[in-house]
C-alpha positions as CSV (number, residue, x, y, z in Angstrom):
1,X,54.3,107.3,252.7
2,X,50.7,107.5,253.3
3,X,48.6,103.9,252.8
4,X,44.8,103.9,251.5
5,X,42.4,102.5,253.3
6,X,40.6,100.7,250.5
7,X,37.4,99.6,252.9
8,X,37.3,103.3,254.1
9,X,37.0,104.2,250.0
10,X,33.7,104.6,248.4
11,X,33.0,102.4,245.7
12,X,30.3,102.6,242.9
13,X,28.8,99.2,242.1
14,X,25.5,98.4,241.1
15,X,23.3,95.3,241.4
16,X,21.9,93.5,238.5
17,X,20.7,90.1,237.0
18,X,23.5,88.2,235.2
19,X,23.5,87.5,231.4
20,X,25.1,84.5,229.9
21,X,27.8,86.7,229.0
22,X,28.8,87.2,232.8
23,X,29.3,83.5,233.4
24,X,33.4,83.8,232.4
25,X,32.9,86.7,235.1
26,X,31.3,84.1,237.8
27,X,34.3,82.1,237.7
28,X,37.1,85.0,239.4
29,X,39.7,84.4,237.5
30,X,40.5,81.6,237.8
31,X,39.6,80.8,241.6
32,X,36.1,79.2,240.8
33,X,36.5,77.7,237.7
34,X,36.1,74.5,239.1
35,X,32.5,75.4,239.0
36,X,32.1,76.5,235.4
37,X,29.8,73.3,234.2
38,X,27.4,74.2,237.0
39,X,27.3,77.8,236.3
40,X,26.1,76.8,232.6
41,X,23.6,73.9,234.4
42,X,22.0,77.0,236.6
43,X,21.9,79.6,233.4
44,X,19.9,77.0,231.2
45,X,17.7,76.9,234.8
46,X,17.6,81.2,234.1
47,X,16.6,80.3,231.2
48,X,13.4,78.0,232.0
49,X,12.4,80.7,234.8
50,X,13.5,78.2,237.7
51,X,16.8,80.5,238.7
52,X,18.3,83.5,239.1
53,X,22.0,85.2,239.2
54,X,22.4,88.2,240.6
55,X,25.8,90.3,240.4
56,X,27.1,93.3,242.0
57,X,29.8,94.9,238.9
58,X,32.2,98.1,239.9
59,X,32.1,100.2,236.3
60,X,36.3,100.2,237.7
61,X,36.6,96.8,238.9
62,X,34.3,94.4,237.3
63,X,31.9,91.6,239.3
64,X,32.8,91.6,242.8
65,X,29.5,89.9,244.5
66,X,27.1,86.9,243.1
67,X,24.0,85.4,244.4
68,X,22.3,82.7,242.8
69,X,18.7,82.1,243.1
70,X,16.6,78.7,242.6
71,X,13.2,79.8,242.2
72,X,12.1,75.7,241.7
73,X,13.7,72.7,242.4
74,X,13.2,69.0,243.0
75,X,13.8,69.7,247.0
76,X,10.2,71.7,248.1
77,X,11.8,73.0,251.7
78,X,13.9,75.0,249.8
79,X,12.7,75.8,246.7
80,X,8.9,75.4,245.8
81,X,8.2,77.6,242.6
82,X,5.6,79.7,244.6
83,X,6.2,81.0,248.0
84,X,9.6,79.9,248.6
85,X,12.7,80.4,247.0
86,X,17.1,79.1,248.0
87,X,19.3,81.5,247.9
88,X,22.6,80.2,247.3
89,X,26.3,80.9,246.2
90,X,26.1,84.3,247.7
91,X,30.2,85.8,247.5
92,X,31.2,89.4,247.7
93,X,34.9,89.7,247.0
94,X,36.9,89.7,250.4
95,X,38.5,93.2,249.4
96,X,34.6,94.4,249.0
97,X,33.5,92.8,252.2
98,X,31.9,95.0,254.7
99,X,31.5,97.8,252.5
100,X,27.7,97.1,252.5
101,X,27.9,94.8,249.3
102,X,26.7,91.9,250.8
103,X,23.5,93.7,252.3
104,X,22.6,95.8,249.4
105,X,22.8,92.2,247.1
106,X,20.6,90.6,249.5
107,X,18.1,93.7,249.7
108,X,18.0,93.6,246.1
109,X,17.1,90.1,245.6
110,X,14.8,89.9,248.4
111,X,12.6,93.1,246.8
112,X,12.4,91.1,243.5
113,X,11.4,87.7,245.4
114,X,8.5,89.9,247.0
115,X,7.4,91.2,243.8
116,X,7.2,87.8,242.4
117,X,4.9,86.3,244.7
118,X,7.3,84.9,247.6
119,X,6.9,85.3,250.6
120,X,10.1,83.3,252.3
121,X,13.8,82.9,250.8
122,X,16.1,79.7,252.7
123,X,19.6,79.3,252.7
124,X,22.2,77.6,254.4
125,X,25.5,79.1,255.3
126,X,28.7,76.5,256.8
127,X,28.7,76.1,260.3
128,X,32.2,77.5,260.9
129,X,31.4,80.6,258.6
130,X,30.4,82.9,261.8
131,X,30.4,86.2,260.0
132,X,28.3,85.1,257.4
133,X,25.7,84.2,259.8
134,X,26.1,87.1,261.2
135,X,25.0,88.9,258.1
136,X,22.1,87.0,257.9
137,X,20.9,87.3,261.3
138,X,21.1,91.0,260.9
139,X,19.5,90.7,257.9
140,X,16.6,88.6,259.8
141,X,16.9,85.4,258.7
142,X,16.9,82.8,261.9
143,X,18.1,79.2,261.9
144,X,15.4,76.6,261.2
145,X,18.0,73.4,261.6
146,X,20.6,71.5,260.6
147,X,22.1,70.7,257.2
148,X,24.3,67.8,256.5
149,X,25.6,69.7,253.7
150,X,26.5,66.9,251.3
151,X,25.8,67.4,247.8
152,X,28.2,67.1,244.8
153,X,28.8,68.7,240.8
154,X,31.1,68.3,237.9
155,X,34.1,70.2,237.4
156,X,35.1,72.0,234.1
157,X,37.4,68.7,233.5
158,X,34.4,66.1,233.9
159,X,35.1,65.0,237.4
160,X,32.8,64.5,239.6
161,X,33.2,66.6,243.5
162,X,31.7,65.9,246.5
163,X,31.6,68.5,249.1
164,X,30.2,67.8,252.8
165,X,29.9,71.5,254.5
166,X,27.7,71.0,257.9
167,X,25.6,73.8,257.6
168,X,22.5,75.9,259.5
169,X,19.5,76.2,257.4
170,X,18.3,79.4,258.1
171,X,15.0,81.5,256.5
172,X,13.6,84.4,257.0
173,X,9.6,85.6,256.5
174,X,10.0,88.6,253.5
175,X,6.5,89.7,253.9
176,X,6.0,91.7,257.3
């Protein structure tokens, strides 16, 4: 019996902003539902022009990466409107992982942030998550500090979350 290598397979994706037709989609059936109301909180910021989703969608397979975007926010080290931009909520399915997904969402992203005026993207990625790191080091983003990584949302039942994920702030300069 011969096995496939599925991360030895080619895969056909392509890399594209979300519609509010793809937030079912954001969710993974099922394993991130929790975050449905805040999905629908950062469209209605799509909307206003202060976010962006990104997905990566196989033509066979459906979404298997997301990357969300805030353009603006009420926290100006991460966000300012102008010159800086948060990337956040960056997944790539773990049967897609280190297929290139991951890199190819972030060159994507990072092309459109240049040709909208910034000139620096932040992000912070859990202390523990080494690989992910990783990635973004080779991608050239360097660690600028700490995070407590406390912040909280609402669940698709009403209840309110809190989430405390020590993080690295890391950023990385997008004009060279």
């Amino acid at each position: 019996m011969m096995v496939q290598n599925l991360s030895a397979a080619p895969i056909s994706y392509g890399v594209r902003l979300a519609s509010q037709k793809d937030l079912p989609a954001l969710e993974w059936n099922g394993e991130y539902t929790h975050f449905r109301r805040m999905y629908a909180d950062v469209y209605q910021l799509v909307e206003k022009g202060d976010a962006l989703i990104w997905i990566a969608e196989s033509p066979a397979v459906g979404l298997i990466g997301q990357l969300f975007v805030s353009l603006k926010s009420g926290r100006s080290e991460l966000s300012d409107g102008k010159t800086r931009a948060y990337i956040y909520a960056f997944r790539v399915k773990p049967a897609y992982r280190g297929r290139g997904v991951g890199s190819r969402l972030m060159a994507v992203v990072e092309m459109d942030l240049l040709r909208r005026g910034y000139s620096c993207a932040t992000l912070n990625v859990a202390q523990e998550n080494i690989d992910a790191r990783r990635l973004y080091e080779r991608l050239g983003y360097y660690v600028t500090g700490a995070d407590p990584g406390r912040w909280s949302y609402v669940d698709e039942k009403g209840q309110r979350r809190e989430v405390h994920e020590p993080a690295w702030r890391m950023k990385k300069d997008l004009k060279r």
